[in-house]
TORKOL-4160 file (C-alpha; in steps of 0.2 Angstrom, whole numbers, padded with zeros to 4 digits, m for minus):
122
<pt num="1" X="m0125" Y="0229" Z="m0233"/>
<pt num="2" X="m0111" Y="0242" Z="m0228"/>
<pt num="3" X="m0110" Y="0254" Z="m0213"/>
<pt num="4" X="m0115" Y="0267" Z="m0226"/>
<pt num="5" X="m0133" Y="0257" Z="m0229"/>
<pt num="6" X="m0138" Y="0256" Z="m0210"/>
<pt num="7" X="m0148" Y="0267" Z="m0201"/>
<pt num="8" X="m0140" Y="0282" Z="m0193"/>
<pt num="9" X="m0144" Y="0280" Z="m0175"/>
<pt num="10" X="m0136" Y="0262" Z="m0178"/>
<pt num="11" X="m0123" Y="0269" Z="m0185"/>
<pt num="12" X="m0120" Y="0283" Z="m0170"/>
<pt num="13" X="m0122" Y="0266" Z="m0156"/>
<pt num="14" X="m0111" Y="0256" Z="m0166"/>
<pt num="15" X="m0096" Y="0272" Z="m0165"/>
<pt num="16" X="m0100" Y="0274" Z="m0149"/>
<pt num="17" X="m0095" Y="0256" Z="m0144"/>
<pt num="18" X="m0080" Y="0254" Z="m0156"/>
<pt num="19" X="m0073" Y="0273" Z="m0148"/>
<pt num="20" X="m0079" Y="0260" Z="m0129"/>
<pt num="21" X="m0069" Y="0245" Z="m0137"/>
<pt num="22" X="m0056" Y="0256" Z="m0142"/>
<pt num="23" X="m0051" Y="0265" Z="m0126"/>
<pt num="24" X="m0052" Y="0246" Z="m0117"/>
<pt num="25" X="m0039" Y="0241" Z="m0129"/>
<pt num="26" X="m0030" Y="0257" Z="m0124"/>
<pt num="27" X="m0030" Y="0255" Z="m0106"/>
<pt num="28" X="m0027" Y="0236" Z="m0109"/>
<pt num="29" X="m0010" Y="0241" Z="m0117"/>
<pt num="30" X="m0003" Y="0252" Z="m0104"/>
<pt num="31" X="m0008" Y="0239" Z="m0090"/>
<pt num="32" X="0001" Y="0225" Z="m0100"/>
<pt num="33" X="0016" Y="0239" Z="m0100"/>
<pt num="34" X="0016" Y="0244" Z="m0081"/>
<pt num="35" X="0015" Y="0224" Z="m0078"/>
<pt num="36" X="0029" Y="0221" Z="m0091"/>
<pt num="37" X="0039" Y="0235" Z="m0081"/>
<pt num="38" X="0035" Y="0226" Z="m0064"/>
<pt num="39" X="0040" Y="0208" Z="m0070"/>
<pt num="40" X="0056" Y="0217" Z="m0077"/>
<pt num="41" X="0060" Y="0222" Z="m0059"/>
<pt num="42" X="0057" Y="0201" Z="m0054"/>
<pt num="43" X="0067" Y="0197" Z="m0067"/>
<pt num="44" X="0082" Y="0208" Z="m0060"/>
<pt num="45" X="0079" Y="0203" Z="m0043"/>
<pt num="46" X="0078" Y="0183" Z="m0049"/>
<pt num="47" X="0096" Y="0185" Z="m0060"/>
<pt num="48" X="0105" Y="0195" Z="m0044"/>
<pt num="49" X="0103" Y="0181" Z="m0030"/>
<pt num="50" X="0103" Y="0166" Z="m0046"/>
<pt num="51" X="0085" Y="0163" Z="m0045"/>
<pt num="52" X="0074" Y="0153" Z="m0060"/>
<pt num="53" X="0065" Y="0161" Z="m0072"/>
<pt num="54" X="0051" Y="0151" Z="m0069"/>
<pt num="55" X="0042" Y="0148" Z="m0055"/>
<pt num="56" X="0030" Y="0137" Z="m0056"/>
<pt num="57" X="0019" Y="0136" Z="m0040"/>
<pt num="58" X="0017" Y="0153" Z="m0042"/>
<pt num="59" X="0011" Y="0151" Z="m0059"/>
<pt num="60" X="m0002" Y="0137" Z="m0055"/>
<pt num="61" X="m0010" Y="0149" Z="m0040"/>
<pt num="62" X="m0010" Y="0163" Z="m0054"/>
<pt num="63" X="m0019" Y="0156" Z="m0066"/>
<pt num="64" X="m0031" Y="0148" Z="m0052"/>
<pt num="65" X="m0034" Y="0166" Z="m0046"/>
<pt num="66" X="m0036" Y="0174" Z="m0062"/>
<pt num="67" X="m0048" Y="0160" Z="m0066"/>
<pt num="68" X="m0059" Y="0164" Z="m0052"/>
<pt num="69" X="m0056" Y="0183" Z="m0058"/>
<pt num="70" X="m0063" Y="0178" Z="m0074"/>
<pt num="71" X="m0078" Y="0169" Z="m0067"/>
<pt num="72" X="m0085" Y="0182" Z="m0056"/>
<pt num="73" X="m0083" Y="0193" Z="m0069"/>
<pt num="74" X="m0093" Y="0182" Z="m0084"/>
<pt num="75" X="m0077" Y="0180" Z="m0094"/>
<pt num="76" X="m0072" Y="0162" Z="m0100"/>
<pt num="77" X="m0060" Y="0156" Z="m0087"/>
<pt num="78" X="m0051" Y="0145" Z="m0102"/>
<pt num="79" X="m0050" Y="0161" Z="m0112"/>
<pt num="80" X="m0042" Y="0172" Z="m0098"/>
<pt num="81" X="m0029" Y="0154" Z="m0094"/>
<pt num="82" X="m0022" Y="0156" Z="m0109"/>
<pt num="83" X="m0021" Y="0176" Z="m0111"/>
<pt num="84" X="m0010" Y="0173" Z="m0094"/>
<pt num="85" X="m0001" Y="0157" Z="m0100"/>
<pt num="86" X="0003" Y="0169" Z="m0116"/>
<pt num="87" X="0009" Y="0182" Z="m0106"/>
<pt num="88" X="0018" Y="0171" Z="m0093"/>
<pt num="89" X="0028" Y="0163" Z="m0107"/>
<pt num="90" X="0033" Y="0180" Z="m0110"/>
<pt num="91" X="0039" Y="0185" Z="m0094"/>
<pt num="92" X="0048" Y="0172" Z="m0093"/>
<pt num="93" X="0057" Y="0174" Z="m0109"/>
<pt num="94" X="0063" Y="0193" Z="m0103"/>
<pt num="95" X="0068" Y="0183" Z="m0089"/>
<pt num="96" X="0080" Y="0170" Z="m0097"/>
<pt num="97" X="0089" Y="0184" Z="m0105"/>
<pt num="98" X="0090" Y="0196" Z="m0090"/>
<pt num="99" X="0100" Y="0181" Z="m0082"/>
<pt num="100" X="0110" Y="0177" Z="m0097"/>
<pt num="101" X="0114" Y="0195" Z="m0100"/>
<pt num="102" X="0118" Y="0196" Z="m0080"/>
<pt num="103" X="0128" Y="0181" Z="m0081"/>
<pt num="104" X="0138" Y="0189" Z="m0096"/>
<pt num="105" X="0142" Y="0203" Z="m0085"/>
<pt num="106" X="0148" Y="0194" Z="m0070"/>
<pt num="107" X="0159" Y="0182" Z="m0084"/>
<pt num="108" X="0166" Y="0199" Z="m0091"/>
<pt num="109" X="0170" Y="0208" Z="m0074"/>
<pt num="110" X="0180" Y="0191" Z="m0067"/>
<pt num="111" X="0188" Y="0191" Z="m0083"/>
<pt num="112" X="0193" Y="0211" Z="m0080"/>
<pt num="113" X="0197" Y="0210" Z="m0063"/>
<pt num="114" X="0208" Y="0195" Z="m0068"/>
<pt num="115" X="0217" Y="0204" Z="m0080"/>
<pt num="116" X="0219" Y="0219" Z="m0068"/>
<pt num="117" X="0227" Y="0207" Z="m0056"/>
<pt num="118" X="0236" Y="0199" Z="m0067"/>
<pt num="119" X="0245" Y="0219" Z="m0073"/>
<pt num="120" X="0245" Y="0224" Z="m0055"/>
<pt num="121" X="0259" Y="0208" Z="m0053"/>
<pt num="122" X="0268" Y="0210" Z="m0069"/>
């Protein structure tokens, strides 16, 4: 049986929640993006004053919390661990090269300023 063969008031409901599903996944993208742009920020503020990219004990009372989130809310705590494990890996990884691009700079404006010195004397 296709979409075609059912009945049309099935087929109106079932639009109707695929247009529902459809805005959710929506609005689940930009919240991922304004997050993303957040963890950004952390992960500027982290490479400036030489901080990991990880952190673990925050991570543990994350994933507690969103756990909890999940239960009140009748969503599979496992599921929503490993959505935020998923995305923590990810925020991490953008953190790892914020400091190695940070730290490229700082080799590359010592390595300036050395040569400057090095012209002012000469």
């Amino acid at each position: 049986m296709t979409t075609r063969d059912i009945d049309e008031s099935v087929s109106a409901e079932l639009n109707r929640l695929r247009e529902s599903i459809d805005n959710i996944d929506a609005a689940v993208v930009h919240m991922l993006a304004e997050r993303f742009k957040c963890t950004q920020q952390v992960g500027h503020l982290k490479a400036a004053h030489q901080l990991p990219p990880a952190d673990p004990a925050r991570e543990s009372r994350q994933i507690e919390r969103l756990r909890q989130l999940a239960e009140s809310a009748h969503l599979d705590p496992a599921f929503a661990e490993k959505l935020l494990n998923f995305i923590v890996a990810e925020v991490i990884r953008h953190h790892e090269r914020i400091a190695e691009e940070s730290a490229t700079i700082a080799e590359e404006s010592a390595t300036n300023a050395e040569e400057s010195a090095t012209n002012a004397e000469a």
